[in-house]
N, C-alpha and C positions, 0 to 999 in steps of 0.2 A: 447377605450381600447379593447383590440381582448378578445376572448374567452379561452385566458390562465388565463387570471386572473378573471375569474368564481369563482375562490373560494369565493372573496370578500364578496360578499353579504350574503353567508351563512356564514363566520366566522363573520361577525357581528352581524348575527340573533343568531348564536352559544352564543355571548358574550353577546345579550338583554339577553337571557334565562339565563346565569350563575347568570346576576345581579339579577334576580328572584331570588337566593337562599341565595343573601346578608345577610338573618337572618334568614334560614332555614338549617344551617350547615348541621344539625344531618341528615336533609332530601337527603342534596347532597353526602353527604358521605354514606349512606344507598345504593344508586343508584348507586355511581360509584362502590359500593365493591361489589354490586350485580353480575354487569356487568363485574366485571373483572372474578368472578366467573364462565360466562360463556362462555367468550370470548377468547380462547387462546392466541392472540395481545396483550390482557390485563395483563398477568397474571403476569407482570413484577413488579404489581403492588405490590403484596405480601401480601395482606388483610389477608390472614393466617397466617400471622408470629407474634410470639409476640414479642411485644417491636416494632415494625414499625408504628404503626400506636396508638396514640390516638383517641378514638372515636367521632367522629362530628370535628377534626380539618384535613381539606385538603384547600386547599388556589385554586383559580380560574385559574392560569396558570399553575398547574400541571396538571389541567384536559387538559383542553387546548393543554397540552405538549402532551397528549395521542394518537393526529391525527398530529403531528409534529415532531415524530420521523425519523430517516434516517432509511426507509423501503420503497417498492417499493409504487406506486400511486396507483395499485388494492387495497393492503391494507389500505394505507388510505383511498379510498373512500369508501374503508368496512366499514372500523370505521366510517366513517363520516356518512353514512347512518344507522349506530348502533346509533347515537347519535341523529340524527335525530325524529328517532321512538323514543327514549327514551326521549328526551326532548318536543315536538311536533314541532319541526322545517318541518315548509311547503314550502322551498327553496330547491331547489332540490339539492343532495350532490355534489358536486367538483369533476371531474373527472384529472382534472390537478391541480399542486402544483404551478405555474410560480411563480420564485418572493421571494420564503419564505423562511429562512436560519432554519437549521433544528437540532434537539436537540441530540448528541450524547447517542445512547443506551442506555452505562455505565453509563451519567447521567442526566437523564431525570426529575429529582425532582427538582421542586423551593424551596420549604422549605418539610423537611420530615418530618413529624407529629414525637411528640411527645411532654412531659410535660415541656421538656427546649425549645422549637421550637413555644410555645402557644403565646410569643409574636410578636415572626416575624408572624405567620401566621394572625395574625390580622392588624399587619403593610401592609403586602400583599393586604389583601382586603379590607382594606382604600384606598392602592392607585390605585385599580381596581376601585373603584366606584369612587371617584374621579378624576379620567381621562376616564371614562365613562362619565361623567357631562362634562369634560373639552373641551370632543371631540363634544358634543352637543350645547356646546353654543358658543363654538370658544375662551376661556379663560381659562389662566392658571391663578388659584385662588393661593394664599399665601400656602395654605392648600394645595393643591395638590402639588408644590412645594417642601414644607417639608416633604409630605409621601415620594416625590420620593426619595429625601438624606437619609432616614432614611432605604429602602427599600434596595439601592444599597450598603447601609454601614452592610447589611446583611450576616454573612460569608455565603461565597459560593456562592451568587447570587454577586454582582457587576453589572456594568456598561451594559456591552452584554447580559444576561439573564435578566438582569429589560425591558431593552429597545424591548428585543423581543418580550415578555410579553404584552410591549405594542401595540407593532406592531400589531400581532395578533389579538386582537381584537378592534382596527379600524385602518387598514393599511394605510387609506388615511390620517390621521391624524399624527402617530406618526413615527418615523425612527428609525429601529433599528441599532445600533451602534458594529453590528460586527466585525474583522477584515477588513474583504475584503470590506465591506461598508466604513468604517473609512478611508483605503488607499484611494480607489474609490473615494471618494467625496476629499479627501484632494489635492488629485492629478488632478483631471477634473474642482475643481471648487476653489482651494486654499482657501478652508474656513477651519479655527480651528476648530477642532473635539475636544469634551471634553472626559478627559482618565479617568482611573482610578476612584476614590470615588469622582465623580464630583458633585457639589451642584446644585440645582434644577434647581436653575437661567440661570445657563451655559447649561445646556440642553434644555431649553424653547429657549435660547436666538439662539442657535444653529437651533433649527429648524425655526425659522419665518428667520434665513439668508438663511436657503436654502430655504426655499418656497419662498422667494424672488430672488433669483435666477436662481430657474426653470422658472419662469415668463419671466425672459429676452430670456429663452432659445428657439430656434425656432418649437424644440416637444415638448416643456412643459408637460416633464416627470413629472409620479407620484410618490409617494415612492415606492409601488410595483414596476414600470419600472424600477426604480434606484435600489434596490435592486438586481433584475435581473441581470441590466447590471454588478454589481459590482462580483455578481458570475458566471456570464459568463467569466470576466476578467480573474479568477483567477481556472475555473473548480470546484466549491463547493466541498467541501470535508465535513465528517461526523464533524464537530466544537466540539470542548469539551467548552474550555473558549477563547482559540484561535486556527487556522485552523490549518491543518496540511499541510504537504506538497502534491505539482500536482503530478499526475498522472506521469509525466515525468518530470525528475530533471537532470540535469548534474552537478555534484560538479566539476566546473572545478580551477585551481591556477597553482603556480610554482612548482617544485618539492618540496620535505620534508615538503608541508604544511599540511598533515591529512587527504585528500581526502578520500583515503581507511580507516582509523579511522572515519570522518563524515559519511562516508556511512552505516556502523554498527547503531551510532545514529541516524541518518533518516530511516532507514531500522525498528528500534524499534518505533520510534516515528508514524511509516504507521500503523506498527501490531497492536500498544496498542492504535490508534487513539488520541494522545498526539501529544501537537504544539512538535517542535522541542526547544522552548523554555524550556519545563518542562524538556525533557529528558536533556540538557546541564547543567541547573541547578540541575539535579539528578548527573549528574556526578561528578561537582564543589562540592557539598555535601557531598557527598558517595565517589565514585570512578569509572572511568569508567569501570572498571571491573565487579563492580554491572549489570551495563546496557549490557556489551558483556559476560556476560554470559545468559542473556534473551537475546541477538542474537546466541548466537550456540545454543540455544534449539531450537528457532524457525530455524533454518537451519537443524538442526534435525528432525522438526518434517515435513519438506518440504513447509515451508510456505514464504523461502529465498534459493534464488539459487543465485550460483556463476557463472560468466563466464570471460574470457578474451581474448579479441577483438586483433588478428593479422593478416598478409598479406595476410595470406594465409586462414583464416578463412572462411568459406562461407555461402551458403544457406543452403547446405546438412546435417552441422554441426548447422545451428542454427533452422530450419524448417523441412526441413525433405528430403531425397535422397535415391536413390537406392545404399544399401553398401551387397558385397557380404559376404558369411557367409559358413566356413565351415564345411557341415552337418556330425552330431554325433551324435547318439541314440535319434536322432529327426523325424520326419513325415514320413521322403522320407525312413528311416530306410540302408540308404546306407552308411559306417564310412567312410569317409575322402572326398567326392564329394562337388562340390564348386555351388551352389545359390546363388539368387541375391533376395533379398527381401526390402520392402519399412520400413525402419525404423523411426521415430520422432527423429528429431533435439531437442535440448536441450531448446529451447524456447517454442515450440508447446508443448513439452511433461509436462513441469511445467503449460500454462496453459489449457492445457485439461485436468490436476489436480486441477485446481484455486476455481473451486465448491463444494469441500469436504466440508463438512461443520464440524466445534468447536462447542463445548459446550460449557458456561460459562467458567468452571471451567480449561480451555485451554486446555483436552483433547480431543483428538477426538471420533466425535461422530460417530452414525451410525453404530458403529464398520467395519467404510470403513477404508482399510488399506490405509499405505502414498505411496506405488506403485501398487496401484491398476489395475486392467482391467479390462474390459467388456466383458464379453462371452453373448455368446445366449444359452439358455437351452429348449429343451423338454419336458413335460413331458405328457410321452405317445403318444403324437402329437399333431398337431392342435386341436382348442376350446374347451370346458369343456369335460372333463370325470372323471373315480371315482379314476384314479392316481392323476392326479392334485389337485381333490377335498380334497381328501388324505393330502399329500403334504402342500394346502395351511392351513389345519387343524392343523396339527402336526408340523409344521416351519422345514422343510427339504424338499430336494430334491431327486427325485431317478430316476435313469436310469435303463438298463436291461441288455443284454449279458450274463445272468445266466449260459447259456449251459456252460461255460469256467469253472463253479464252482467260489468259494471264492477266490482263486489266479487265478489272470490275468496271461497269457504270459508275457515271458521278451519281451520288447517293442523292442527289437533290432535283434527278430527272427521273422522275415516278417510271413515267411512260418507258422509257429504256430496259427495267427489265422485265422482259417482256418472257422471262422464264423462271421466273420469279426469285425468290430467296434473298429478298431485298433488305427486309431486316436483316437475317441471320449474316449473311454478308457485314452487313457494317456494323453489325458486334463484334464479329469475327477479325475485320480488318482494323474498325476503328474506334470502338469501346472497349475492346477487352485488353488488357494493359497487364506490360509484365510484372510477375508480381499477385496478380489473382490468382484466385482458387476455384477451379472446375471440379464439378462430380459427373459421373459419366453413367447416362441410362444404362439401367438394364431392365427394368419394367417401368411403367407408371407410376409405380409407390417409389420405387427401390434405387438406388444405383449400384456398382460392382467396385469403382474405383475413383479415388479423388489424387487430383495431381496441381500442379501449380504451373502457368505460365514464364516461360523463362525467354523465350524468342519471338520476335518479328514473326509476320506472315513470310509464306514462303511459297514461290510455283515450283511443283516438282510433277515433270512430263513425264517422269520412268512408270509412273504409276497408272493403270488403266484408265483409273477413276478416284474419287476425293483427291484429287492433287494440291489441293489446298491446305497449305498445311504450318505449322508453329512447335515448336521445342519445345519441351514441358519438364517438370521435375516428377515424378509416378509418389506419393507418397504412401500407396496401400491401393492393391489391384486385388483381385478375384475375390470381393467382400460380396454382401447383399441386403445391404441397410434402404430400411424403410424411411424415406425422410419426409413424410407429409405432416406430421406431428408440427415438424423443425419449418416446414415452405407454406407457414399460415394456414395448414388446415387444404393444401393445393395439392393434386396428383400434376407430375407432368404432363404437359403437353409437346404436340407432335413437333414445334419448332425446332432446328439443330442445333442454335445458340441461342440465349436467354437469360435475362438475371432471374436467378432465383431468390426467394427471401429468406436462404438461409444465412445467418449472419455466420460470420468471421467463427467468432470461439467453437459457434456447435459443427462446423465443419470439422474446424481442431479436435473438436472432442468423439466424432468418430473416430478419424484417424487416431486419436489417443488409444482406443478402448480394441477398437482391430488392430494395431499395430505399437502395440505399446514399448516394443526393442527400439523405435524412435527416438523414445522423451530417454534417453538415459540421464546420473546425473549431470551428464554436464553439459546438457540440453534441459533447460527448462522454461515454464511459462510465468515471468515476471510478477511479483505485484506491480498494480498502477496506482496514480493518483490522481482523484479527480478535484481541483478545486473551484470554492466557488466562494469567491468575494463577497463581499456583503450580505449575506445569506440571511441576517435578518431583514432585510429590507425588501424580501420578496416576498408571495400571498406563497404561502407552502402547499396548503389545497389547491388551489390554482396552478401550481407549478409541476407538484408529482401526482394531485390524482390521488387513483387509487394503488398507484408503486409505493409511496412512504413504507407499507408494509415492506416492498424486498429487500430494504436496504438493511434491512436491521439481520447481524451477521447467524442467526440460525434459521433464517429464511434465504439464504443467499443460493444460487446453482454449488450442488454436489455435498450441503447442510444436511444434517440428517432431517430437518424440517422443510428441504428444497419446497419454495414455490415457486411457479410464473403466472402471469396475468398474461388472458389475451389480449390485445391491445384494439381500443377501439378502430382507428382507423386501417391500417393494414389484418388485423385479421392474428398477427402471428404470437407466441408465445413468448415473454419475455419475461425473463430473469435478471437479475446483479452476480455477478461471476464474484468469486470467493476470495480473489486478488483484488478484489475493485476496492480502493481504500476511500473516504468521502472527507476532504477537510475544508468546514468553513470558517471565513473569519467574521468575526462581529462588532461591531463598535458602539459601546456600552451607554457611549452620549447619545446614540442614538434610540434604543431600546434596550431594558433592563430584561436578563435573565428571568422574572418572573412574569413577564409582559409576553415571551416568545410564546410561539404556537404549542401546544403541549406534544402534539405527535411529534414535533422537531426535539423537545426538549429528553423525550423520552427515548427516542434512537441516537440520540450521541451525546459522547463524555465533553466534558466543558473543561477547557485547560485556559487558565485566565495569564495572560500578559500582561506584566506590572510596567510602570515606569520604574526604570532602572539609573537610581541618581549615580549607582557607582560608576557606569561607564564614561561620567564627565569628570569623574574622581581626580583627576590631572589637568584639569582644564581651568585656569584663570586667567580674566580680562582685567586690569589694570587692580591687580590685588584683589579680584572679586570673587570667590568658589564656587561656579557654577552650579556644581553637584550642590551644596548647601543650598543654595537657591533655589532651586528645583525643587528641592525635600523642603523646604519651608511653604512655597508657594503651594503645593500639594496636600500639607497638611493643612495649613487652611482654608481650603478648599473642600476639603473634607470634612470640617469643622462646622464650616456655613452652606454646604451644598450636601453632596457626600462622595461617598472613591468611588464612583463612575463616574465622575465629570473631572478626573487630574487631567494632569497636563504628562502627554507623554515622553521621555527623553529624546527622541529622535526630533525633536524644535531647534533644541540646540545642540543638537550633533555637528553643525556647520562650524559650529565655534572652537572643534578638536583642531581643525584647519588652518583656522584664519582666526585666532581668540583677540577683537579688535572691536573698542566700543561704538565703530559702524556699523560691524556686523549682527554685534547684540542689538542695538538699537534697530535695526530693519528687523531682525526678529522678534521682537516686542512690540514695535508698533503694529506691521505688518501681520503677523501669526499670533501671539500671545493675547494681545488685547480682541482682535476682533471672535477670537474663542471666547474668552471670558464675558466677554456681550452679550454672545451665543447662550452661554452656560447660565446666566443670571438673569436674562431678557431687560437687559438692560436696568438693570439695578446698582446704578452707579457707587451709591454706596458700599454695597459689596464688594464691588469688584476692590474699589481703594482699600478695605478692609484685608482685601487679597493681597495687594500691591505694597499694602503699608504704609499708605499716604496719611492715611490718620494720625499715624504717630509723628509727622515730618513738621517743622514748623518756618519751612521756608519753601511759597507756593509754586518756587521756582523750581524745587526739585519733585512737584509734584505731577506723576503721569495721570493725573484725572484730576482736574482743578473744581473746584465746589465755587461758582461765581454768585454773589447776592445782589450784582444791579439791576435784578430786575424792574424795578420800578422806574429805573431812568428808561429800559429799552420800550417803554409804554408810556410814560410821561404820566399827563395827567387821566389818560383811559380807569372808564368808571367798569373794570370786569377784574372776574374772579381769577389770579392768577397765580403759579407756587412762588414762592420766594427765594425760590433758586433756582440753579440748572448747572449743568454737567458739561464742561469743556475736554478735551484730550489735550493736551499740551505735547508737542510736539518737540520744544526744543529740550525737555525733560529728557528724552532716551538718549541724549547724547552728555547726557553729565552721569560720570561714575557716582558724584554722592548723590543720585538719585534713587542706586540702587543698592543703598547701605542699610535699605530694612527689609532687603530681603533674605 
C-alpha cells in the first residue's frame, strides 16, 4: 500500500489510546475541553456553552470526528500532531488523508452530550470496544452485533455515521457504508448493500462477502483503496448523511421539464451542503418557495451567478477581453476620449470572488464587501517607519498631499493639481469603496499587511503629515508575502493607491495561510454556484479557451493537481477555486447528449430531468386526467420521434390552479401544438398520430383536420398539386370529447 495511506497506522494507535479511556470519561472529557480551549480548529466544539455538553459524557467517534472534518490536510495534520502530544502517540501524524470520507462542518457530532443523550452515549462506547475486540480477534460476537443495531437505530447517527466510526479506527477491518461507497461497490462488484436501520447480521454478512471478493480480485484491494476508489468516482464532496452534488452538473431533459427550477434546488443544496434529496423533500413539505427564497439571497449575497450561453457568446464575455470605454472624470481626466482596457468576463470575476469567506451565521465576514477590489497602499513608503507603525496601531490608514488643504481639486480639472497626486487622490477619495481589500507595501515584490476598508475619508489636522486618512479592518500585519506571481507577473510601483490584479480569493488565501486563527470553524469560505443556462447552445472553445482544463475538479486551486493559466489579455494567473461548483442546463430538443462538444461532455456528470406526470396526479378538467394525458402524449412521441422531444409537465402545471377547459385549450393551442410542429417539422400526420385524431371519427373533435378539396381551391389549373393539406381546427380545443384519446 503507497504512502497515501500513512494515516493507517496512527489512526489505530489514535483508537488503542481512546480505548485507554473506556472508564475514565471524566479524564477524556477534561482533555478534550482543555484542548478545544486552546486550539482554534477546536473551538467548534463549544465546551463554553451551557446546556451542550454534560460533564464526563463525550463518546469516542466524536473525538475521532475532530481530525475528520472537511478542512484542508495542513490542518488536520495539526490536529493530528495536537493529539499526538496529547495522548502520547509515538507514530508520527499523517500528512495525507487517501481513502477517508469526511464529516460535514455543520455536523460533526456522533451523539451531543447531554442528560437525554446519556444513553446513546454508552450504546456508543459498547460498540467501540466491542469492535475493538472484533477487529483483534477476527469475530463478530452476538454482542457486538446487537451494539451495532442499537447504535444505528440511534436518532441522527444511522447506517453511514456508525459505519464511519468504524472505519476510522481500524480501516482494514470495517467498511464504511457511505453513498459513494454503497453505489461503488453495488455497481463494480453487484453485492447487496445493507440500507437504512440494517440489523447487525446484515452488515457482518455484508463485509466477509466483500472481503471475499477482493480476494478474487487481481489488486486485491483494501477498504482504504476501495473507499478511495469510490470517491474518486464521484469527486467527494463535504457528506452531510448523503453527498451532495459534483462539482459540474448538467441538468439536462425535454422542454417544460424544471431544468431552470432544479437548478435553484441544486444551487441551495451546494451552499447549505444538503444531498439534493433533503432539499426536494424540503420542498414536497413546505414549498418551493421556502427553498427559492434561500436562493435569491444567496444570489444576493454573490455566492450564485447567472449566466446564458448563445452564439454569439464568447471568451471576452465569459473570461476576460479588451472592451473599449469612454473616459469621463476618470484618470486620463479628458470627457468624451475612447480607451481600451482589460476587463474580467463574468466567470473569472465570480471566481476571483469564490474566497470571501461566511460566518456561521451566513453573513459575511471580514467586513469584505460582495464587489470587492484589491488596491496596493503605501504607507509613507517602503519597510517600517512611525507612519505605518501608526496606522497598524490605531486600525486606519493615511496618505498625504496636505499642501491641497482639506478639499481636494475637482478630479476633472487636470491643471489644479499642480502638486500632483491626482490619481492616488481619487482612488483614495473616490474608487476605493468600503468593503475592499488593501495590501500595504513593504518592498516592490512584497507586502507586510492586508486589511480591509471600513470608513469614509477622513481630515485629521493632529497629524504632522499623511493626514489623510480612512478606518480599516488589519486582517494580518508584520507578514512578507511576495505577491508578483499573484499581480500578473507585475512588481509595484511608486504610486500610493492603485488597483492591483490580485483577485479577491488569492488575497484571502494569504491572509489564510499567515493568519490562519481567523478561518476558525465557524468562519468559513462558502461553496458557490455558478450557473449557466443553456449551455449547450454556446461554441465551448470559443467560450473557455484554453480554461475547459481548470474546471475539471483535480485541476482546481489547492487540487493536488492545482493548475492556472496565464491569461492572455491581462497577463495574470488564473485558476477555478475548489468551492466553485458549475451547473448547466440543457434542453435535449435542442441538442442530443451525443451531439455535445466532447471536452464538455467529459468534465461534467449529466443528471437528466424527466417529465414528471405524477405531479398533475390530482389534476382534472371536466373528468379529464391530466397526468394520463401527459404520459400518453409522451409515449407516443417516443414511439414515433423519440424521449428527447416529450412534452414536459411544467405546460400544464397552470391547470393545478385554474383546471378549466379555457385554460387547457390556450395551452394546447398556444404551447402544445406549436411544439409539436417544432418536433416533427411539420409533419401533420404525426402530430395527429400524437393527438389521436386518427382514431376520432367526427372532424369536429379533431385538433388537426386532414382537408381533400383541394381540387375545388384550383379549379380547373393544369399543375402538379398534393391532395390534401392540414388545417388546425381551432374550435376543437374547446370541446372535452375532443380530448377522450388522449
Amino acid at each position: 500500500m503507497s504512502n497515501a495511506y500513512q494515516w493507517i497506522p496512527f489512526y489505530e494507535a489514535f483508537a488503542d489510546k481512546l480505548l485507554e479511556f473506556s472508564d475514565k470519561r471524566d479524564e477524556l472529557f477534561e482533555l478534550i475541553s482543555r484542548l478545544s480551549s486552546e486550539q482554534p480548529l477546536m473551538q467548534y466544539l463549544h465546551f463554553e456553552r451551557d446546556g451542550w455538553w454534560e460533564y464526563g459524557h463525550i463518546d469516542p467517534f466524536t473525538v475521532f470526528g475532530i481530525i475528520n472534518r472537511m478542512t484542508t490536510d495542513v490542518n488536520r495534520t495539526m490536529l493530528a500532531k495536537i493529539f499526538a502530544g496529547a495522548f502520547g502517540i509515538q507514530i508520527p501524524a499523517p500528512t495525507q488523508f487517501t481513502g477517508i470520507p469526511v464529516l460535514n462542518p455543520m455536523n460533526s457530532f456522533f451523539v451531543r452530550s447531554g442528560k437525554s443523550n446519556v444513553n446513546s452515549i454508552d450504546e456508543v462506547w459498547n460498540l467501540f470496544i466491542l469492535a475493538m475486540k472484533a477487529a483483534e480477534t477476527g469475530d463478530f460476537s452476538d454482542e457486538f452485533m446487537d451494539a451495532l443495531e442499537k447504535v444505528i437505530a440511534v436518532e441522527g447517527l444511522g447506517l453511514y455515521f456508525t459505519t464511519l466510526g468504524l472505519y476510522w479506527i481500524r480501516p482494514n477491518f470495517f467498511m464504511p457504508l457511505d453513498k459513494n461507497s454503497r453505489q461503488f461497490i453495488s455497481k463494480s462488484y453487484g453485492i447487496d448493500i445493507p440500507g437504512g436501520k440494517c440489523r447487525g447480521e446484515e452488515y457482518v454478512k455484508f463485509l466477509e462477502t466483500l472481503k471475499k471478493e477482493l480476494t478474487k480480485q487481481p489488486n486485491n484491494n483494501s477498504f482504504p483503496e476501495l473507499s478511495h476508489a469510490a470517491w474518486q468516482k464521484t469527486d467527494p464532496p463535504s457528506p452531510e448523511h448523503d453527498s451532495i452534488p459534483e462539482k459540474n452538473i448538467i441538468l439536462y431533459g425535454t422542454p417544460g421539464t424544471g431544468k431552470t427550477y432544479s437548478s435553484a434546488l441544486y444551487a441551495v443544496s451546494i451552499i447549505e451542503e444538503k444531498s439534493i434529496e433533503t432539499i426536494t423533500a424540503e420542498v414536497k413539505a413546505k414549498s418551493y418557495s421556502v427553498v427559492y427564497d434561500r436562493y435569491k439571497k444567496y444570489k444576493d449575497d454573490g455566492l450564485i451567478a447567472f449566466t446564458t450561453f448563445h452564439q454569439s457568446f464568447g471568451y471576452e464575455e465569459f473570461i476576460e477581453g479588451i472592451r473599449p470605454v469612454v473616459t469621463s472624470n476618470d484618470d486620463s481626466g479628458e470627457s468624451g476620449d475612447i480607451k481600451y482596457e482589460v476587463r474580467s468576463g463574468i466567470f473569472k470575476e465570480f471566481c476571483d470572488k469564490a474566497g470571501t469567506p461566511f460566518s456561521s451565521s451566513g453573513n459575511m465576514d471580514f467586513e469584505i464587501g460582495k464587489n470587492s477590489t484589491v488596491w496596493k497602499v503605501s504607507l509613507e513608503g517602503a519597510g517600517n517607519n512611525p507612519t505605518k507603525t501608526e496606522c497598524f496601531e490605531n486600525d486606519h490608514i493615511r496618505i498625504g498631499w496636505e499642501a491641497y488643504g482639506e478639499n481636494i481639486p475637482d478630479n476633472t480639472n487636470k491643471e489644479e493639481y499642480i502638486f500632483g497626486g491626482r490619481n492616488e487622490l481619487n482612488a483614495f477619495y473616490n474608487r476605493m469603496q468600503i468593503g475592499d481589500i488593501f495590501l500595504v507595501l513593504h518592498s516592490q515584490r512584497t507586502v507586510d499587511a492586508v486589511g480591509v476598508i471600513t470608513g469614509e475619508p477622513e481630515w485629521h489636522d493632529e497629524y504632522p503629515n499623511n493626514k489623510r486618512l480612512r478606518k480599516v479592518k488589519w486582517l494580518v500585519k508584520g507578514i512578507n508575502e511576495d505577491i508578483v506571481d499573484l499581480n500578473a507577473g507585475k512588481v509595484m510601483v511608486q504610486s500610493s493607491v492603485y488597483k492591483l490584479s490580485v483577485s479577491v480569493s488569492d488575497a484571502i488565501q494569504i491572509v489564510k495561510h499567515t493568519n490562519p486563527q481567523l478561518f476558525t470553524p465557524t468562519v468559513k469560505i462558502p461553496n458557490r454556484v455558478f450557473i449557466i443556462d443553456e449551455i449547450n447552445r454556446g461554441n465551448i472553445s470559443k467560450i473557455f479557451g484554453e480554461l475547459i482544463t481548470l474546471i475539471e475538479p483535480s485541476k482546481r486551486i489547492g487540487a493536488a493537481e492545482e493548475l492556472r493559466a496565464i491569461l492572455p489579455y491581462s497577463g495574470q494567473k488564473f485558476g477555478v477555486p475548489s468551492n466553485v461548483h458549475i451547473i448547466g442546463t440543457m434542453n435535449t430538443a435542442d441538442r442530443s447528449i451525443a451531439m455535445m462538444d466532447t471536452a464538455l461532455r467529459r468534465r461534467f456528470s449529466f443528471v437528466e430531468i424527466r417529465p414528471d406526470p405524477s405531479l398533475l396526479s390530482d389534476v382534472l378538467v371536466a373528468g379529464i386526467d391530466i397526468s394520463d394525458m401527459l404520459d400518453t402524449l409522451n409515449k407516443r412521441i417516443t414511439v414515433l420521434l423519440d424521449r428527447e422531444h416529450t412534452i414536459g409537465h411544467s405546460y400544464l402545471l397552470p391547470l393545478k390552479d385554474a383546471p378549466t377547459i379555457e385554460n387547457l385549450a390556450g395551452i394546447f393551442e398556444n404551447k402544445i401544438i406549436p411544439l409539436l410542429q417544432e418536433y416533427f417539422h411539420d409533419d401533420y400526420e404525426k402530430i395527429r398520430l400524437v393527438l389521436g385524431d386518427n382514431q376520432k371519427t367526427d372532424a369536429k373533435t379533431c385538433f388537426i383536420v386532414k382537408k381533400t378539396d383541394v381540387m375545388k381551391l384550383f379549379r380547373s389549373a393544369d399543375i402538379d398539386v398534393p391532395e390534401y393539406y392540414y388545417e388546425i381546427n381551432s374550435e376543437a380545443f374547446m370541446r372535452i370529447d375532443a380530448y377522450a384519446y388522449l
